[in-house]
C-alpha positions in Angstrom: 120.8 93.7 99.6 118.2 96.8 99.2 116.8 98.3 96.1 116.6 102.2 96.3 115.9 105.1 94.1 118.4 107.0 93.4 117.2 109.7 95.5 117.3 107.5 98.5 121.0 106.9 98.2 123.1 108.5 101.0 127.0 108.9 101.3 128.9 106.1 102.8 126.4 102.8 101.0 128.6 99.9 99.5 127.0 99.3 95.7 125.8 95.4 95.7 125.1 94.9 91.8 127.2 97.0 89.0 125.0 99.8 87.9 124.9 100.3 84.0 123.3 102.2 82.0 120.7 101.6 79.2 123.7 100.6 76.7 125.3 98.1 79.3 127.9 100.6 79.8 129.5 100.3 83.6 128.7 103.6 85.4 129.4 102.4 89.1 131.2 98.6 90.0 129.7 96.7 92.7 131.7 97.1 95.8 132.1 100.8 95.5 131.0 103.1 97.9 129.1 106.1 97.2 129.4 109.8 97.9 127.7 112.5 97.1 129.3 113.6 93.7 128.8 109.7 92.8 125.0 110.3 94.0 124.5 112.9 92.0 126.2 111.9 88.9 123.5 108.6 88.9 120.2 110.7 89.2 121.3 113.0 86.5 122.5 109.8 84.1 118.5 109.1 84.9 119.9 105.8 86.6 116.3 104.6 88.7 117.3 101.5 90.8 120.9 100.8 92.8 121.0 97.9 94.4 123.1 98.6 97.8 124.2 96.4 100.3 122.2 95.9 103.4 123.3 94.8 107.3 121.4 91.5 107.0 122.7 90.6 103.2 120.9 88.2 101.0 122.0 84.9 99.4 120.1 85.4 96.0 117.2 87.1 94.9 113.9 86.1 95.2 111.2 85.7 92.0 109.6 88.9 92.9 112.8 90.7 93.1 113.6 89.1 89.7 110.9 90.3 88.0 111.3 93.8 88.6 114.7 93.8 87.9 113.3 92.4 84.5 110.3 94.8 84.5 112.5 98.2 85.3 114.6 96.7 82.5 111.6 96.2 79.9 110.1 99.7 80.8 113.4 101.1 80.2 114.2 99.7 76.6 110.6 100.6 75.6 111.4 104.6 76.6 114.3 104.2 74.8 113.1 101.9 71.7 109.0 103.9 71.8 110.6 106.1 68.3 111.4 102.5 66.2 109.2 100.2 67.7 107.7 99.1 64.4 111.2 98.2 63.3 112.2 94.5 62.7 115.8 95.3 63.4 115.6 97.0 66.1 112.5 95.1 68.2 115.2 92.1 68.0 118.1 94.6 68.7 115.6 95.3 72.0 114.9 91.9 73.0 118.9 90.8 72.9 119.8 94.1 74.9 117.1 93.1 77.1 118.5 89.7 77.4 121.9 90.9 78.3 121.1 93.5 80.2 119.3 91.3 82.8 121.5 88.8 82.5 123.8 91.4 84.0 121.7 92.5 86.9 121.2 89.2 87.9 124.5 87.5 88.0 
């Protein structure tokens, strides 16, 4: 499995992790493979990272690859969250979306 921007995608790559967006909403289900209109629709949804599949395909992830799924995810909420951050409410509404969202990744 490779990690690539989304301006590194090329027709024809097999999707290895669902790609979501902020809100946990399915964009693109792992197993699909890209084309160009699929490409493009990710880099304009802002989508960063797309896991793909690679020729020599991993087991699991490592740590490191772990913890930047985790950081992308963090810096992420806190674009989306900077406008309420003093908010009770929605600093925990951050922290569960967080929770979810790389429990998603992951998995």
């Amino acid at each position: 499995m490779k990690k690539l921007r989304t301006d590194q995608l090329q027709s024809g790559m097999v999707v290895a992790k669902d790609i979501m967006d902020i809100t946990g909403k399915l964009l693109v289900a792992k197993g699909v493979t890209l084309n160009e209109l699929l490409i493009s629709r990710l880099a304009q949804r802002e989508t960063d990272i797309v896991w793909v599949k690679s020729d020599e395909e991993e087991i699991s992830l490592s740590p490191k690859e772990i913890e930047g799924i985790k950081e992308e995810i963090r810096e992420n909420l806190e674009k989306r969250f900077h406008l309420v951050a003093q908010d009770p409410i929605m600093r925990g509404l951050k922290e569960r979306m967080f929770d979810y969202l790389v429990e998603r990744r992951i998995e």
